[in-house]
C-alpha positions in Angstrom: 25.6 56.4 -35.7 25.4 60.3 -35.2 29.2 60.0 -33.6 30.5 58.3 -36.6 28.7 60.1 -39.5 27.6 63.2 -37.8 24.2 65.0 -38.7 23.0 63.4 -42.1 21.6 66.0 -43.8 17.4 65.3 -45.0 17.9 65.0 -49.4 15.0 65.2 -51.6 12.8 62.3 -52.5 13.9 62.9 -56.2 16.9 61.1 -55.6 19.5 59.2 -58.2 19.0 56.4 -56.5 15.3 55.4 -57.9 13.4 58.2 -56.2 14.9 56.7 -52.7 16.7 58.9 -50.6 19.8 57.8 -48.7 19.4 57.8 -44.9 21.0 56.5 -42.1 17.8 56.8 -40.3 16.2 54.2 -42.5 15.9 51.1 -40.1 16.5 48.8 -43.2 19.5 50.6 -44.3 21.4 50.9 -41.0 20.6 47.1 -40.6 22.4 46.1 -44.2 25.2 48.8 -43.1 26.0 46.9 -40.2 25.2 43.9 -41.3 27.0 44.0 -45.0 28.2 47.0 -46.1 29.2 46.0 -49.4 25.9 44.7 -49.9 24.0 47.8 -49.1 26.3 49.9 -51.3 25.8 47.6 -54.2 22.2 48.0 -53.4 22.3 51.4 -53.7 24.5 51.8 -57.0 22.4 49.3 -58.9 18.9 51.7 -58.2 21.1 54.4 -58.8 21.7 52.8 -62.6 18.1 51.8 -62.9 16.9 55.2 -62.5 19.1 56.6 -65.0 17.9 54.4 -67.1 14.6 55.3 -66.5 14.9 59.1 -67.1 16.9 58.5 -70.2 13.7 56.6 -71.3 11.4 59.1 -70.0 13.1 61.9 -71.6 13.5 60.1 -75.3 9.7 59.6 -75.1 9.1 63.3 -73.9 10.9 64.3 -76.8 9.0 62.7 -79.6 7.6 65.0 -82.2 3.8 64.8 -83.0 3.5 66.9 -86.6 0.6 68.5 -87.3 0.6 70.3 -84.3 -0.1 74.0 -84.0 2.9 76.1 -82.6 0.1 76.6 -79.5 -0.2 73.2 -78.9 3.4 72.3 -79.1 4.3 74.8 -76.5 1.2 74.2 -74.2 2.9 70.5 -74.7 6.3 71.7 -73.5 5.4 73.5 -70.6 3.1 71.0 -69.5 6.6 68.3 -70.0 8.8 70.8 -68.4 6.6 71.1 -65.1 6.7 67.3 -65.3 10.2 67.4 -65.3 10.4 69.7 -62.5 8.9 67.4 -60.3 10.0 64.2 -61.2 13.8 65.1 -61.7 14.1 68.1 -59.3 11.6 67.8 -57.0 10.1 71.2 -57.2 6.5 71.9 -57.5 6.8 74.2 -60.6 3.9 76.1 -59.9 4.9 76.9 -55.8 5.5 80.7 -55.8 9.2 81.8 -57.2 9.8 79.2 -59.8 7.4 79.9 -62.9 10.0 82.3 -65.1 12.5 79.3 -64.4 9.6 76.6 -65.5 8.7 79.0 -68.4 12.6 79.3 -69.5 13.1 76.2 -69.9 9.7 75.4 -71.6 10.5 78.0 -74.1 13.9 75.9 -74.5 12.5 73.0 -75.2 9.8 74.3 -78.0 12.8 76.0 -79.7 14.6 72.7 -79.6 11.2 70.8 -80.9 10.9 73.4 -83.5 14.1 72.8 -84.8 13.6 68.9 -85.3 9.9 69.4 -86.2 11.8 71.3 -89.5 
């Protein structure tokens, strides 16, 4: 395989195709490759559109507005969605060293976006 593909680089566990990462050093996936190509791609595109799916859904119900909240506990609530984002979509730990103004950023993002369709 390595002579016809070359090094496959490692990709994240967060992957589009349902959290799955594409290897060629996945037994089961260099058995459908040889086996039935088309098959394995098909495979592949149709987690691909399933986990789209999913994160639209997860994002429409991250984005639901509870009123009556205080401005404290709507941004406590952003932050603690935008760290879940972090690690679900981008596999980052958002609390490893480097990444907390990033984490924050976007947190304050999203309150100013909640804010705005809380009004």
């Amino acid at each position: 395989m390595k002579k016809a593909f070359g090094e496959v680089p490692k990709q994240s566990e967060a992957s589009i195709l349902g959290g799955r990462t594409i290897s060629l050093s996945d037994p089961e996936d260099i058995a459908k490759l040889e086996q039935n190509t088309a098959e394995l791609v098909q495979e592949w595109e149709e987690r691909a559109v399933h986990h789209k799916q999913a994160v639209v859904e997860q994002h429409q119900a991250d984005d639901v507005f509870e009123k009556g909240m205080s401005r404290d506990e709507l941004f406590a609530e952003c932050l603690a969605q935008t760290k879940e984002r972090f690690r679900r979509d981008r596999g980052i730990d958002p609390e490893a060293p480097g990444w907390a103004q990033w984490v924050l950023s976007d947190a304050e993002k999203l309150f100013e976006e909640r804010l705005k369709k809380g009004s």
